[in-house]
C-alpha positions in Angstrom: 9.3 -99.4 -8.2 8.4 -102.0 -10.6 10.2 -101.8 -14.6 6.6 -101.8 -15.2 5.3 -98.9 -13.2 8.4 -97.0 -14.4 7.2 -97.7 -18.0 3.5 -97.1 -17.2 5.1 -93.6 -15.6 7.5 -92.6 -18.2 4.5 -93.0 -21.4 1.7 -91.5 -19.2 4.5 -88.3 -19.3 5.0 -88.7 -22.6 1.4 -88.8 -23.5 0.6 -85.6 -20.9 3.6 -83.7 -22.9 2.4 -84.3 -26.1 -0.9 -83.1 -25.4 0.6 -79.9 -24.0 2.3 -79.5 -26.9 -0.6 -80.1 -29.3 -2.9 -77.5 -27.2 0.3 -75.0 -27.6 0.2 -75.8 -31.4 -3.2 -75.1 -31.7 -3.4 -71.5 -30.0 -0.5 -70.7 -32.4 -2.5 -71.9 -34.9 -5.3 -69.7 -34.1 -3.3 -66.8 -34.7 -2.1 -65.7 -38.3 0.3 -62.7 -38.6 -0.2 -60.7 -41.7 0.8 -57.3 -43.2 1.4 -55.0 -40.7 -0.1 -51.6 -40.3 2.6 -49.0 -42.2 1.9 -46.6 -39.0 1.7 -48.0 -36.1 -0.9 -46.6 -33.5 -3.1 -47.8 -30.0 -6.2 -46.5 -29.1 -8.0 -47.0 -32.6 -11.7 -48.5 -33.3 -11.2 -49.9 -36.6 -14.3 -50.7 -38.8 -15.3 -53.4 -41.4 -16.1 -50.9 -44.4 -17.3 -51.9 -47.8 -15.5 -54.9 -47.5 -12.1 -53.5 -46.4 -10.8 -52.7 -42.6 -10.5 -48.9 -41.7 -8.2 -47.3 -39.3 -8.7 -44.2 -38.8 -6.2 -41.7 -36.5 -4.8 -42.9 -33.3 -1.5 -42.2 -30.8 2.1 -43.7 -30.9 5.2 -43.6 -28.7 7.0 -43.4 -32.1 4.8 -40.7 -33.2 6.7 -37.0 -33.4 5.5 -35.0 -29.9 5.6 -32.3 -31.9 2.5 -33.6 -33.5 1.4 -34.7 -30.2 2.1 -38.0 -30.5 -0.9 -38.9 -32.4 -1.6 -39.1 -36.3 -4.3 -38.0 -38.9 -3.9 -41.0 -41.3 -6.1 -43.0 -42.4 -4.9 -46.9 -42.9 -6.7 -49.3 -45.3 -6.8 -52.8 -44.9 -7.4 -54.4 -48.3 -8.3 -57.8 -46.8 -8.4 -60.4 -50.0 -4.7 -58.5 -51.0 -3.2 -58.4 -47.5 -2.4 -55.2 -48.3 -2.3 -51.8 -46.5 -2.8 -48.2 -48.6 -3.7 -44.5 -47.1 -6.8 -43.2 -47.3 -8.3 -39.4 -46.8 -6.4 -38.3 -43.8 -8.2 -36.6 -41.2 -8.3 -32.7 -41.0 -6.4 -33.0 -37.3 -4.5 -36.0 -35.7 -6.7 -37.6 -33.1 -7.4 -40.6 -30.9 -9.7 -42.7 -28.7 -11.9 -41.8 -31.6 -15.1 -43.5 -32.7 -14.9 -44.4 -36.7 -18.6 -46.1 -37.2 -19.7 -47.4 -40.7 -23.1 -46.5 -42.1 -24.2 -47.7 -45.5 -21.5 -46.3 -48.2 -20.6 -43.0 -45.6 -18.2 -43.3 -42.9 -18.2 -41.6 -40.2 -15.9 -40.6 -36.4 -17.2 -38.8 -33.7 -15.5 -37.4 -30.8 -11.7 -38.7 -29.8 -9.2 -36.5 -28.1 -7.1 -33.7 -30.1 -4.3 -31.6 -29.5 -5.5 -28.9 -27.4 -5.2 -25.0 -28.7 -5.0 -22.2 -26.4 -8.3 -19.6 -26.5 -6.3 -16.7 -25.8 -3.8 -17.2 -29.0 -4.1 -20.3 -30.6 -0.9 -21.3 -29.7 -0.3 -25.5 -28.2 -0.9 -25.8 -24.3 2.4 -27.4 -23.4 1.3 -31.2 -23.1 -2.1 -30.6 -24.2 -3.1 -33.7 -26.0 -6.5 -34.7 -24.6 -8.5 -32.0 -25.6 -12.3 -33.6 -26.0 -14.0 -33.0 -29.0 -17.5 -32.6 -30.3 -16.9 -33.3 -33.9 -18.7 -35.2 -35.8 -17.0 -35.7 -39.3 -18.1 -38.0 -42.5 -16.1 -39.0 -45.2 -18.9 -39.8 -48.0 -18.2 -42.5 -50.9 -15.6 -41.6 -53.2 -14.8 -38.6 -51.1 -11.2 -36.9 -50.8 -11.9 -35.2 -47.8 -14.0 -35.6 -44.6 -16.1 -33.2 -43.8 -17.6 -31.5 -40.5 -21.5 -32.6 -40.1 -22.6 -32.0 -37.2 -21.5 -31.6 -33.2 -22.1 -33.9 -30.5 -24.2 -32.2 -27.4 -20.6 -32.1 -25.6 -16.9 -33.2 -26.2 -16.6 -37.3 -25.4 -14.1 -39.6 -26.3 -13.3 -43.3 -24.9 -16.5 -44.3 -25.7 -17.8 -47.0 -27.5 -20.7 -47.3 -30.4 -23.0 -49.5 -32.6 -25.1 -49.6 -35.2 -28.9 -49.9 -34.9 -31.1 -49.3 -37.8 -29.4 -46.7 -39.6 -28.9 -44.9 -36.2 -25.2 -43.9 -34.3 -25.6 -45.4 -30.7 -22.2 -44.3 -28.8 -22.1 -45.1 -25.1 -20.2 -44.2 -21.5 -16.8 -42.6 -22.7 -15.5 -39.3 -20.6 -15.9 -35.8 -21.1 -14.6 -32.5 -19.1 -17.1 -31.0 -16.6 -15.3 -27.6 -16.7 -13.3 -24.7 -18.7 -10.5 -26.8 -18.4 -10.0 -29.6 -21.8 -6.5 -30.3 -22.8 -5.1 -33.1 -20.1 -6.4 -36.6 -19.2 -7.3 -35.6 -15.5 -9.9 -32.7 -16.7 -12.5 -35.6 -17.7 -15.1 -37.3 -16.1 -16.8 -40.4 -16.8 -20.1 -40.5 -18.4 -23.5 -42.7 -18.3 -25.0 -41.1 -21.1 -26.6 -43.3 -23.9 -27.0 -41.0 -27.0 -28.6 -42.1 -30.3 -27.8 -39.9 -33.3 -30.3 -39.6 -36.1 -27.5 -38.8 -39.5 -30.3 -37.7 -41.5 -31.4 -34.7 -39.3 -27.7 -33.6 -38.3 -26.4 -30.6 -38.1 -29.7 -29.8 -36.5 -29.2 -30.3 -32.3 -32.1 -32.0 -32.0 -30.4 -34.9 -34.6 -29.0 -36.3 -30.6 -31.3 -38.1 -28.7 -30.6 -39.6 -25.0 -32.2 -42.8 -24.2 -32.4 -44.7 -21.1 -28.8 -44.1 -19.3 -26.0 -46.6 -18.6 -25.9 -48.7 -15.0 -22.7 -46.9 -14.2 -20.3 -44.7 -15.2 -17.4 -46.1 -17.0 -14.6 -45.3 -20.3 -12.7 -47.4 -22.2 -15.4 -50.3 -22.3 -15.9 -52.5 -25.3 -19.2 -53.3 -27.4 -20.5 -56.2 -28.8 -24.1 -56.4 -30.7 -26.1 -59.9 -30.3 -29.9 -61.1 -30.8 -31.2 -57.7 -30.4 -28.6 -57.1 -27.4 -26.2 -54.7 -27.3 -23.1 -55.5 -24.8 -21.2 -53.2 -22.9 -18.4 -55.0 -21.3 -15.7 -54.1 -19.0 -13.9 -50.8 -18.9 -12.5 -48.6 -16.3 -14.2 -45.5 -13.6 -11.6 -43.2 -13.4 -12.0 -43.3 -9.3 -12.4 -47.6 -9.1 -10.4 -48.6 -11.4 -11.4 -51.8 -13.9 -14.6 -53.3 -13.9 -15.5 -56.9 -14.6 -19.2 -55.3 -15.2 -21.5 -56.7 -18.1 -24.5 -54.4 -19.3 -26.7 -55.2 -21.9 -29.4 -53.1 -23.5 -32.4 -54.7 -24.8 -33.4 -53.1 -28.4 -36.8 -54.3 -28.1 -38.1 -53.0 -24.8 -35.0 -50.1 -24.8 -33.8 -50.7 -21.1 -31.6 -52.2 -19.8 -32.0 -55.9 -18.7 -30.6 -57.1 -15.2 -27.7 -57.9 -13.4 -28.7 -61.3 -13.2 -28.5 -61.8 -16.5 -25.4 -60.7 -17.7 -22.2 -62.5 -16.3 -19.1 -61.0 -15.2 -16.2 -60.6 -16.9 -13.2 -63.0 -15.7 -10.6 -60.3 -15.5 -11.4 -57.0 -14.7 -10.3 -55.4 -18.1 -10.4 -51.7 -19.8 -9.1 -50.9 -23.4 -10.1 -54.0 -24.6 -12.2 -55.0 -28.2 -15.2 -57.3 -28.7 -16.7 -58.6 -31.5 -19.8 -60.9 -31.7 -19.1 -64.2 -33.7 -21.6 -66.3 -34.8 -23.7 -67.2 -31.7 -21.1 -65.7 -29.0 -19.2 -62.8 -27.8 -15.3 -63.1 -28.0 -13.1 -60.8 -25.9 -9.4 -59.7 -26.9 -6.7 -58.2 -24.8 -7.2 -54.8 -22.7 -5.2 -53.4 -19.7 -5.6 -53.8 -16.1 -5.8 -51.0 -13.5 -3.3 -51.5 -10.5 0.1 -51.9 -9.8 1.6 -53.8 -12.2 -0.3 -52.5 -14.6 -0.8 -56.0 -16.6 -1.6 -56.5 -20.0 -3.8 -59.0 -20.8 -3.9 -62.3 -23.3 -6.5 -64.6 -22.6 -9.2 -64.5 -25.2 -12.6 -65.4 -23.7 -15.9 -66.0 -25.4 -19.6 -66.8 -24.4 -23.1 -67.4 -25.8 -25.9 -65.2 -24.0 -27.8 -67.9 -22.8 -25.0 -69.2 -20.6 -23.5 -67.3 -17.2 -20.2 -68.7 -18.0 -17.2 -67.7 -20.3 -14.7 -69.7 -21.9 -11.4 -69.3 -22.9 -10.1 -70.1 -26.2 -6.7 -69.4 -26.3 -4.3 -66.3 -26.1 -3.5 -62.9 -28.1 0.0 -63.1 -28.2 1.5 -60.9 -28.0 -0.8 -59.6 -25.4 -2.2 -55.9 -26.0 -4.3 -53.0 -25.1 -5.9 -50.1 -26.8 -6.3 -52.3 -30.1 -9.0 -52.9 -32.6 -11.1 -56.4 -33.1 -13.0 -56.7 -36.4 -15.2 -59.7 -37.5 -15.5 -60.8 -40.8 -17.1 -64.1 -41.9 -15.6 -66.3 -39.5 -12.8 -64.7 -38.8 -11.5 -61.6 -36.4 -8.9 -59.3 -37.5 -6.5 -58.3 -34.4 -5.1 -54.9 -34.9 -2.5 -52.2 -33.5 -2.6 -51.8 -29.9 0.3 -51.5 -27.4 2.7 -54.6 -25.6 2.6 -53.0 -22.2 0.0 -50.7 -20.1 0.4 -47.0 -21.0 1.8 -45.6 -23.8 4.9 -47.4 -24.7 5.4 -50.1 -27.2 2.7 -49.1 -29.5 2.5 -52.6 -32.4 1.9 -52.2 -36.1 1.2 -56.1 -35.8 -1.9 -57.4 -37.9 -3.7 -60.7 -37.0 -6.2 -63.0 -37.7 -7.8 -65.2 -35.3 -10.4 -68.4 -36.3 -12.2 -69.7 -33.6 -12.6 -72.9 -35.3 -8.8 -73.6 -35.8 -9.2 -75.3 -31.7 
């Protein structure tokens, strides 16, 4: 080998290495770690709320079993301070709970709870993932939240959107029988209900529109050009799904297959936002043995069948919250590793445009 081809050689290496460094340097600097949660939980749906991020509730490994594991507290996000404060705690500790903001009210519906015996009201032993039909708001200025209503049945992993005033939650898992204090007593669900606030507590206030392709939990929901989309999740018999659904707002159905790609990864417990002209996927779980964790953060515009990564969550996480605001997506909670273990206080912000 020629001193020249050595030379030729030795810079093309040095040019290949700085550019892996420079693409490392720039998914770090996608990522910005701020003030942590003061409680850390997983399985949370934050919400951007009167320009501060909610947290409401949610389940910990370092939570006291006594309690269930799981917490009532509500955790403020003030975003221009970087600063965290508690809010009107919840009247029971609960999780997998959808918190949804409408106007100036908040509101969460469903989520699991510790589960109470009939007979005496004393705590099934292990009975965590009792299903609830709550529907509680916590008004403007408000100390205390308040019971407005019940869902048609108990439902939690879910997901939810906003459309027109309206509470749209979709999929999730509720029991089928007497039995509604462990994991294993749900089912999943296809249902697609819309909620009407203004007529609640009246029954009638729950609608069901056209129902989901399949049945499916622990899914994640973006909102686009009219488009709501349902991505990913889990069926409690197959496992993850790289599934796509979207409903059309206009015609209410549900458009084709055809036109709603895949998922790369078959994922469940993750959180989507929609960002400017594109829908950005963080984290989630996978569903066999190992259970993995997931990092890649993929995003894609609905008129392509294609998504693109940009980037990794790191750490990697499930069962955390994604909210948008501005440019911006706020990366919250969550756990390190499938399950319940590991449970992260961390806080982050990730900027597409920082590539």
């Amino acid at each position: 080998m020629s001193g020249f081809t050595k030379k030729y050689l030795a810079l093309a290496l040095l040019c290949c290495s700085l550019n892996l460094a420079a693409q490392q340097n720039n998914a770090v600097k996608q990522l910005t770690t701020l003030a942590p949660m003061p409680i850390a939980v997983q399985e949370i749906y934050p919400v951007l709320h009167q320009g501060e991020i909610y947290v409401a509730g949610g389940i910990s490994d370092a939570l006291s079993e006594q309690d269930g594991q799981m917490t009532a507290a509500v955790q403020i996000y003030d975003i221009a301070k970087n600063q965290w404060r508690r809010g009107p705690d919840l009247p029971q500790g609960r999780h997998h709970a959808q918190l949804v903001s409408v106007g100036s009210d908040l509101y969460l519906l469903g989520g699991f709870v510790r589960a109470t015996s009939v007979n005496n009201g004393q705590f099934w032993q292990a009975g965590n993932w009792q299903a609830s039909a709550d529907i509680l708001k916590l008004s403007a200025k408000a100390t205390s939240w308040q019971a407005v209503g019940k869902l048609p049945k108990p439902l939690a992993e879910t997901v939810s959107f906003v459309k027109d005033g309206q509470i749209h939650l979709l999929g999730g898992r509720s029991p089928v029988g007497p039995d509604n204090s462990q994991w294993q007593h749900h089912f999943d669900q296809d249902l697609h209900w819309q909620i009407n606030l203004s007529a609640l507590p009246a029954s009638g206030a729950v609608t069901e529109l056209a129902r989901l392709p399949v049945k499916k939990n622990s899914a994640a929901i973006a909102v686009l050009n009219n488009h709501a989309w349902w991505l990913g999740g889990r069926n409690r018999d197959l496992g993850n799904t790289t599934g796509v659904a979207a409903f059309d707002f206009v015609s209410a159905v549900w458009l084709p297959a055809v036109q709603t790609p895949d998922l790369p990864e078959a994922q469940a417990g993750l959180a989507a936002v929609a960002l400017g002209q594109q829908i950005c996927l963080f984290g989630g779980e996978g569903s066999k043995e190992p259970k993995n964790v997931f990092s890649t953060i993929w995003c894609f515009t609905p008129q392509t069948t294609s998504w693109q990564a940009h980037g990794k969550m790191q750490p990697a996480r499930h069962g955390h919250g994604a909210v948008a605001v501005g440019d911006a997506v706020y990366l919250i909670g969550g756990a390190t590793v499938a399950g319940l273990n590991e449970t992260s206080s961390i806080l982050q912000r990730w900027q597409l445009g920082l590539e």
